[in-house]
N, C-alpha and C positions, 0 to 999 in steps of 0.2 A: 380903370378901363371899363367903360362901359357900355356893355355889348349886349345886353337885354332892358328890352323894355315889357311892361303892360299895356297891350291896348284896350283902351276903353270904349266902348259902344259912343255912338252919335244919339243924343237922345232927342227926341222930338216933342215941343212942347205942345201941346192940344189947347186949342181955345178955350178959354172959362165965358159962359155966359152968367150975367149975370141974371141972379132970377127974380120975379116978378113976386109981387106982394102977395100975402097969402088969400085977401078977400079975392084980386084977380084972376088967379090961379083956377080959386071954386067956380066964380062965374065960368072962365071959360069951356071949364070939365061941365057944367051943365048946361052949356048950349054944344058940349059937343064934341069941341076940340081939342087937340092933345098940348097936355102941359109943355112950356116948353124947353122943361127939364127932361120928360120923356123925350123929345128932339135931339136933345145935346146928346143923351146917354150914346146911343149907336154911334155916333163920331166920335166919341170919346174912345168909347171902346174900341173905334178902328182903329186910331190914329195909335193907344196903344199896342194894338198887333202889330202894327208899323216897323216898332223900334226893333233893332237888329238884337240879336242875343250875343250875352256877353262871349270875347274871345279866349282863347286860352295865353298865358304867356308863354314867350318863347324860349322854349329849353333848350339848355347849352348844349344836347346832343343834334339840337335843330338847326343850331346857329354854327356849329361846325361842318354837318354836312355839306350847308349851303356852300360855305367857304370850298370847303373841300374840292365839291363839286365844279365853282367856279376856276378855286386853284387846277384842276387838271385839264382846266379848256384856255387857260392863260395862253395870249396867243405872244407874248414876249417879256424879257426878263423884269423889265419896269413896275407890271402888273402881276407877275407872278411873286416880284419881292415885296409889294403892296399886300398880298392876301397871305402870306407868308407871316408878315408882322403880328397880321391880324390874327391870325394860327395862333402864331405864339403870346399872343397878351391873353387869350381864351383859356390857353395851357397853365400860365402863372397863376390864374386863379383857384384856390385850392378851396374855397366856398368857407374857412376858418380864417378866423381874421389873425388870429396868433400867428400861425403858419405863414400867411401871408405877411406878416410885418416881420418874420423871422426871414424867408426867405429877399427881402429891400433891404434887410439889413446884412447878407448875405452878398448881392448884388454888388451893396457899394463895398463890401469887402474885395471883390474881385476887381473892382474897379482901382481901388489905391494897391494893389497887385500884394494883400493879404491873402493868399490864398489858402495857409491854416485857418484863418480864423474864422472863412469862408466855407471852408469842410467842414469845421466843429459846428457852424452854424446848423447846415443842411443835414451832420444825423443827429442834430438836435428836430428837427424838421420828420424827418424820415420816421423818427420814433412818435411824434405826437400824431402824423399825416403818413400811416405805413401805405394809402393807395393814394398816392397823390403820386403820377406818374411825371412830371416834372422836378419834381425832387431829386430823381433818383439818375436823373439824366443831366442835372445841373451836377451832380458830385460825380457824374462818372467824365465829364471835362476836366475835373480837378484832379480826380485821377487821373485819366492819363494826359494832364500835363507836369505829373511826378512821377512818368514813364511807370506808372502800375495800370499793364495794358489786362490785367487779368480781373482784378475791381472794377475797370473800365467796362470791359465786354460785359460781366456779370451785371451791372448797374444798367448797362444799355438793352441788357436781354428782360431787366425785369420791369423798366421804361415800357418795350416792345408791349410786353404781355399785361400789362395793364393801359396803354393808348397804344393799339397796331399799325395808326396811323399817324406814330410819330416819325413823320418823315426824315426829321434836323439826329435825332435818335439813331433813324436807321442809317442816312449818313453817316455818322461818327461810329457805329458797330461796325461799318465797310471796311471805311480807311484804317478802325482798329485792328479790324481782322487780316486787311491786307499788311498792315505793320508788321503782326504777326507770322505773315509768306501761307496765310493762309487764304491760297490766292482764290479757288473755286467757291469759296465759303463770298467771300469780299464780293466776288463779282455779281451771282445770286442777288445779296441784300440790297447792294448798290441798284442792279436794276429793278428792282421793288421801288426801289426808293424813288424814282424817275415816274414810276406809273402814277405816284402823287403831286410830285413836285416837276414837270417835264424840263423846267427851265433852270435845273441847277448843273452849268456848266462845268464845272469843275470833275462833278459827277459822271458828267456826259463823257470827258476825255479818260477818265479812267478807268471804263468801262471799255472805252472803246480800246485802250491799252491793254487791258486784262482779258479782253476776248482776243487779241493776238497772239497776246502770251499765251495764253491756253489755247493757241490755233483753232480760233471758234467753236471748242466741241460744246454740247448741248449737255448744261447742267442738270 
């Protein structure tokens, strides 16, 4: 996934004159006139000012932003699960290639439905990449899909506190939380969750549930 680039200046080439022989040169300095290498030099040198100064590359807190920023102006679900993707291939990146080739091999553990072998991966992961908040939110799935909703919530709390704006995180702390019948806690995070993501439906109806249930009061 490649999601940074360098840009590089536009360089502008300045003319080369070529220059005149040296007996020419003298003569023309003694009747007067200027060499016309002293000519070239000022365009030379402008042309140099010219050229734009190098930029900076673009860091992955810059490249997130933007996302971010476009994800909560998504005006429907198509394009909110386009920048969505895009979120999450920024997040897989743990900037360690170990890590990263640990957690693909992780991936496709959960894909042939290993899912031990898939955990042992990830705190193999967790221990070499302790702030790599991806990590920690990829094993709190695994958890609780072995109904250990309390690994779960801990993994997605410690998710939260290193990316705040893990949205798919703060999701899955909601629904854990409400599993739990910890219904004020669920509703809370769930609508946090919304202020990033506006277009995850699922979200949207069990909030709208949970604020019935709790007859609208004001968390």
């Amino acid at each position: 996934m490649a999601v940074f680039s360098r840009l590089h200046p536009l360089l502008l080439a300045a003319p080369l004159i070529a220059s005149l022989a040296a007996p020419a040169a003298v003569a023309q300095g003694e009747r007067g006139l200027s060499k016309p290498s002293d000519r070239a030099a000022p365009r030379a040198q402008g042309k140099a000012e010219e050229k734009a100064p190098p930029k900076e590359p673009v860091t992955r807190a810059q490249v997130l932003d933007e996302l971010f920023r476009k994800l909560a102006a998504a005006s429907d679900a198509d394009e909110a699960k386009g920048l969505a993707s895009a979120i999450e291939r920024v997040f897989l990146r743990s900037g360690s290639d170990t890590a990263d080739l640990l957690m693909g091999r992780a991936l496709q553990a959960v894909h042939r439905n290993n899912a031990e072998l898939a955990e042992d991966l990830i705190d193999r992961i967790v221990a070499l990449e302790p702030d790599w908040a991806e990590a920690y939110y990829r094993r709190a799935t695994l958890r609780a899909m072995r109904e250990d909703g309390s690994g779960a919530v801990e993994d997605l709390a410690r998710t939260l506190k290193l990316e705040p704006r893990h949205f798919a995180a703060m999701t899955g702390l909601g629904f854990t939380l409400l599993k739990l019948e910890r219904k004020a806690q669920a509703l809370r995070v769930l609508k946090q969750s919304l202020t990033l993501n506006p277009q995850l439906e699922a979200t949207k109806k069990a909030v709208e549930r949970l604020e019935l249930d709790l007859d609208g009061r004001s968390l």
